[in-house]
C-alpha positions in Angstrom: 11.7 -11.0 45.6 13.6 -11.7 48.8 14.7 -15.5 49.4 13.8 -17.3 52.4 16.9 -19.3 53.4 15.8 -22.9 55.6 17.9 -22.3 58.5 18.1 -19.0 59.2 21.2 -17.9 61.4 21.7 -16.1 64.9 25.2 -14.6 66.1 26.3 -16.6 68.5 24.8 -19.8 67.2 26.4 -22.5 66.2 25.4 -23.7 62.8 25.7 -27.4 61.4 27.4 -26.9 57.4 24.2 -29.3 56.4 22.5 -26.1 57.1 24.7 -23.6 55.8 24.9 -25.5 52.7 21.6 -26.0 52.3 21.5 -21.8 52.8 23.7 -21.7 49.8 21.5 -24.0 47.9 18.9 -21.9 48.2 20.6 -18.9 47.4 22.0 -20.2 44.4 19.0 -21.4 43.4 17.5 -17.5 43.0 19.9 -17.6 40.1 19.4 -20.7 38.4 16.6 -19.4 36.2 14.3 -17.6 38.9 14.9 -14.0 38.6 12.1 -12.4 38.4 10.4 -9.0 37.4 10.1 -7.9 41.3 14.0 -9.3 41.8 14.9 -6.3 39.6 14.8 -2.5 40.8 13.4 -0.2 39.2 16.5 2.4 39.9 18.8 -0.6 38.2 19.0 1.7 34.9 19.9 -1.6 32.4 21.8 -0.1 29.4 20.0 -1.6 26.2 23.7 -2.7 24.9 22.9 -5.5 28.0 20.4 -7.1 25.2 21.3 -9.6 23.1 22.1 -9.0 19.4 22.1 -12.5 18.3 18.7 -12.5 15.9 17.9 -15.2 17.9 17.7 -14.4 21.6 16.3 -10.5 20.1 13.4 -9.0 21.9 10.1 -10.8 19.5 8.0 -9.0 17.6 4.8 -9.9 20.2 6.8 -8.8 23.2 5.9 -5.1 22.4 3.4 -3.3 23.9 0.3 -2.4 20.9 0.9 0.8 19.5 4.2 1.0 21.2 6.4 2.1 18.6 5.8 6.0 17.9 7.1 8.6 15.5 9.9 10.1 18.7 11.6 6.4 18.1 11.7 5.9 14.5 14.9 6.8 12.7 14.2 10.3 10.6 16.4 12.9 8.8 15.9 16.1 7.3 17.7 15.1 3.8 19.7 12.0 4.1 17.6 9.3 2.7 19.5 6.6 3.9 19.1 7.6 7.4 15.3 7.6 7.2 13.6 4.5 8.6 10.5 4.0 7.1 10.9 2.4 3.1 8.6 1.2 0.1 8.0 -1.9 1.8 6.7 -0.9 5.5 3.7 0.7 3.7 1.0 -1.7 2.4 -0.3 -2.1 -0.9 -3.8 0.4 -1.6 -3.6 1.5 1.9 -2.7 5.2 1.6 -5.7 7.5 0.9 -5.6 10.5 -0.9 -6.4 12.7 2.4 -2.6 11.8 3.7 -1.6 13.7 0.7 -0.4 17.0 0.9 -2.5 19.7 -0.8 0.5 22.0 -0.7 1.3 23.3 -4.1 4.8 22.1 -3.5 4.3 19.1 -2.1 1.7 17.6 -3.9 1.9 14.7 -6.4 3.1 16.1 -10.1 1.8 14.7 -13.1 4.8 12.7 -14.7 4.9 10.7 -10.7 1.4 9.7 -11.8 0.5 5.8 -13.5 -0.7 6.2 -16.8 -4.2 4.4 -16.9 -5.7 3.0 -20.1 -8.9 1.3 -21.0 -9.5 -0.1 -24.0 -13.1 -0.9 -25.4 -14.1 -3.2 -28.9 -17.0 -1.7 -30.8 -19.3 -2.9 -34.5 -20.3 -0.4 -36.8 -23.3 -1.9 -39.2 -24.8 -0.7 -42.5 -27.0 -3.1 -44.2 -26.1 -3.4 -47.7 -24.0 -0.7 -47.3 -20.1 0.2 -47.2 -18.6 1.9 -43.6 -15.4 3.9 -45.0 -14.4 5.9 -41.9 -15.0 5.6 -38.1 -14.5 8.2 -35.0 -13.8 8.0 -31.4 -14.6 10.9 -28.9 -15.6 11.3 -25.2 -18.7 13.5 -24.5 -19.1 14.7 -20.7 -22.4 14.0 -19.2 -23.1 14.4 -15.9 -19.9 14.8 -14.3 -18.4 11.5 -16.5 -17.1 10.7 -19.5 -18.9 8.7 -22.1 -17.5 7.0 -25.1 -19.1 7.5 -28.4 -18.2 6.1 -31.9 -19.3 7.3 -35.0 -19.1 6.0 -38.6 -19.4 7.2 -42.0 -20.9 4.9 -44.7 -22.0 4.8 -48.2 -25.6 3.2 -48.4 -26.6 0.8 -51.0 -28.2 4.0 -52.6 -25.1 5.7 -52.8 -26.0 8.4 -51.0 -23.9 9.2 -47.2 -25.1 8.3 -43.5 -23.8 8.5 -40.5 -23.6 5.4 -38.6 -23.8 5.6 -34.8 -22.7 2.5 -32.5 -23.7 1.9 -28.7 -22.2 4.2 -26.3 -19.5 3.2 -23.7 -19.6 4.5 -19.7 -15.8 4.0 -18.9 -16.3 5.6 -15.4 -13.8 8.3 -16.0 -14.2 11.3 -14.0 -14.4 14.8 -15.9 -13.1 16.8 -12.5 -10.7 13.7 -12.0 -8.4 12.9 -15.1 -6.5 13.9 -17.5 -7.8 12.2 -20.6 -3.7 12.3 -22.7 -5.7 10.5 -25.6 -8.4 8.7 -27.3 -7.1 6.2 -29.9 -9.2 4.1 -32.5 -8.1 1.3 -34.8 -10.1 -0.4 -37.5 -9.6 -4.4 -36.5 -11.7 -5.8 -39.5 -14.6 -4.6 -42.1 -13.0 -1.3 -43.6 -15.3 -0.8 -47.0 -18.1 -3.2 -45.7 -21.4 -3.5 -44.4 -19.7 -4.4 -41.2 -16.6 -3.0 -39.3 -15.4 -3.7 -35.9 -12.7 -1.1 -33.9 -10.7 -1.1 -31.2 -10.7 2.0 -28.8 -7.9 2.8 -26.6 -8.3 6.0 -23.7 -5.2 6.8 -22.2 -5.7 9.3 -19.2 -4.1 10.1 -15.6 -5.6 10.9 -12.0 -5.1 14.7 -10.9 -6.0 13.9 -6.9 
């Protein structure tokens, strides 16, 4: 913005050096701290090594414009790692969805980058007077899902074989969406006795 000096001059004029000083008071003062946006053309063409690169005096985070920052800026590289900007931590935890993921043969997701999920469920066989020698895990599909099932074979108090069925599990597995690697039961407690309890393991992986 132009200054307005307080005694302007005229050729020919005599001028007092109160006056003049006072001039170059004024014009000194443009430069003490009041430059502003409209002082500075917009031909002046600042080179960005101008800026500052204490971290300190750096342009702030909230001095950008929203949504300023676009793919044309950020650093990339077609197979130097090291010169790509974006890492591990710029992304945010359970932000990405699976339609950012490529559903190009080679360029999807392969099994062994995949985490190994496991969920692991306590069940009670029971025979009444009875003796429960063996016990199986297996998932059945039903309706799109996997349910857990465990069977038990016991000796009644008549001596004669039964099958023993327990309650039946709904892990929330998906049939179209897994990989079940395994289904994994342990007898905890009650092998040869009217009661036994097991522990049931299903390790499986996410295909999408």
């Amino acid at each position: 913005m132009p200054v307005t000096l307080p005694f302007p001059l005229t050729d020919g004029t005599l001028a007092k050096g109160s006056e003049v000083k006072a001039n170059d008071d004024q014009l000194a003062s443009k430069f003490d701290a009041n430059i502003v946006n409209a002082d500075i053309s917009p031909a002046a063409a600042i080179e960005g090594t101008k800026l500052s690169t204490v971290p300190a005096n750096q342009v702030p985070e909230d001095r950008l414009k929203d949504d300023a920052v676009s793919d044309r800026v950020l650093r990339d590289h077609v197979s130097d790692n090291a010169q790509r900007a974006v890492g591990n931590n710029h992304i945010k935890d359970l932000t990405i969805q699976k339609g950012k993921l490529s559903t190009t043969a080679t360029q999807r997701i392969a099994k062994a980058q995949t985490e190994i999920a496991v969920q692991s469920f306590s069940a009670s066989l029971t025979e009444t007077g009875g003796q429960i020698l063996s016990a199986v895990a297996s998932l059945e599909q039903t309706g799109g899902v996997y349910k857990l099932r465990v069977r038990g074979s016991a000796k009644a108090s008549a001596g004669a074989f039964v099958n023993v069925l327990s309650s039946e599990f709904s892990p929330g597995i998906s049939v179209a969406g897994t990989t079940v690697l395994g289904v994994f039961l342990e007898v905890v407690s009650g092998f040869a006795s009217a009661s036994m309890t097991c522990s049931i393991t299903i390790v499986y992986i996410l295909n999408t």
